[in-house]
C-alpha positions as CSV (number, residue, x, y, z in Angstrom):
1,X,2.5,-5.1,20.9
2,X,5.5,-6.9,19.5
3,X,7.4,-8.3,22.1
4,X,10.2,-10.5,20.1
5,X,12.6,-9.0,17.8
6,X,11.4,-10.6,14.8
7,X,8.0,-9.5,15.6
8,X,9.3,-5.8,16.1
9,X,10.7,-6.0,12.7
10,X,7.8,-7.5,11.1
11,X,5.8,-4.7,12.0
12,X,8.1,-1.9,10.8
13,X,7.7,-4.0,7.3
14,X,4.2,-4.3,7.6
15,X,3.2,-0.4,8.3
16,X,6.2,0.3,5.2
17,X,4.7,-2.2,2.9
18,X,1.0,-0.9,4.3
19,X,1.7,2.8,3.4
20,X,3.4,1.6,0.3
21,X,0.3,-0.2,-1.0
22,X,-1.9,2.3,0.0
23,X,-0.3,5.3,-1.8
24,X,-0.4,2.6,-5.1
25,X,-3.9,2.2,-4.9
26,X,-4.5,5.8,-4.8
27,X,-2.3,6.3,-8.1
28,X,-4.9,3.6,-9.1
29,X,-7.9,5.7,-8.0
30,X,-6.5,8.9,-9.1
31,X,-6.0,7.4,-12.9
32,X,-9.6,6.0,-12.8
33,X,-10.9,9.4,-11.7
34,X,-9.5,11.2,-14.7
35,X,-10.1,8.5,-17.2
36,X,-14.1,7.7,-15.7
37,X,-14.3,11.8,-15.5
38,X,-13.4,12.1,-19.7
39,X,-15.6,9.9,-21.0
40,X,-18.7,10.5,-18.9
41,X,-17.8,14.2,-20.2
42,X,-18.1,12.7,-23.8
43,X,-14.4,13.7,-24.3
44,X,-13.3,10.6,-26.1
45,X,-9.5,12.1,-26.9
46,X,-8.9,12.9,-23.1
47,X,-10.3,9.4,-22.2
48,X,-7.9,8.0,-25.0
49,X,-5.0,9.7,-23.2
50,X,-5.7,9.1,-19.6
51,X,-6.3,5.5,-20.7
52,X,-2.5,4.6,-21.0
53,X,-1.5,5.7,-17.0
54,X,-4.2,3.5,-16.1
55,X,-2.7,0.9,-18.0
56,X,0.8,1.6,-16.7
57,X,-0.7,1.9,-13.0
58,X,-2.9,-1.6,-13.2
59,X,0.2,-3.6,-14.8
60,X,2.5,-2.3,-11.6
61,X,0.1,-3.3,-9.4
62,X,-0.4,-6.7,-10.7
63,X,3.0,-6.9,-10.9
64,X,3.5,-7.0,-7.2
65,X,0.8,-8.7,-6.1
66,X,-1.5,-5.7,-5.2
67,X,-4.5,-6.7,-7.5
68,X,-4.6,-10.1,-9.3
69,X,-3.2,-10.5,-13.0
70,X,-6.7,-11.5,-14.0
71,X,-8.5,-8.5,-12.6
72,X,-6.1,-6.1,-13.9
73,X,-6.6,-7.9,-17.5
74,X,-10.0,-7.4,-17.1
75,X,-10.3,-4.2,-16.5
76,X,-8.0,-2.8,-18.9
77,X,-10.2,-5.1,-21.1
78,X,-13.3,-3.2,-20.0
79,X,-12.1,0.3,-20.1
80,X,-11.1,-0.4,-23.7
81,X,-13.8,-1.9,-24.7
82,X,-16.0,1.4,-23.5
83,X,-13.7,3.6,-25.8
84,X,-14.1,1.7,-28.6
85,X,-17.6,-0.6,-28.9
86,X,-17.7,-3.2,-31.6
């Protein structure tokens, strides 16, 4: 346990930040779910619609540090890709 008061308060930030993250990452999960659940249904249009949430969820967790820029790129490059093949 904490003993100094700086310590104390760095706890209470990291359980905040800790929940915080977590419940992000679910959004994440949650978004992937729907989107990975349309097109292995075939359902294109659904999978077209989910696809923008998941884009919307990946750039706010890049944005604070959650996932790396480059891996959030990358898998909105991916998911894209699987939508539309060249």
């Amino acid at each position: 346990m904490p003993r100094t008061k700086t310590a104390k308060k760095a706890l209470r930030q990291n359980v905040r930040r800790r929940k915080q993250n977590l419940g992000r990452k679910k959004q994440l999960r949650d978004a992937l779910k729907t989107y990975r659940a349309a097109l292995a249904a075939g359902k294109k249009d659904e999978a077209r619609a989910a696809l923008p949430r998941v884009y919307q969820t990946l750039d706010k967790l890049a944005k604070v540090h959650i996932l790396k820029r480059g891996k959030a790129k990358r898998m909105k490059s991916r998911m894209a890709k699987k939508i539309n093949p060249r």
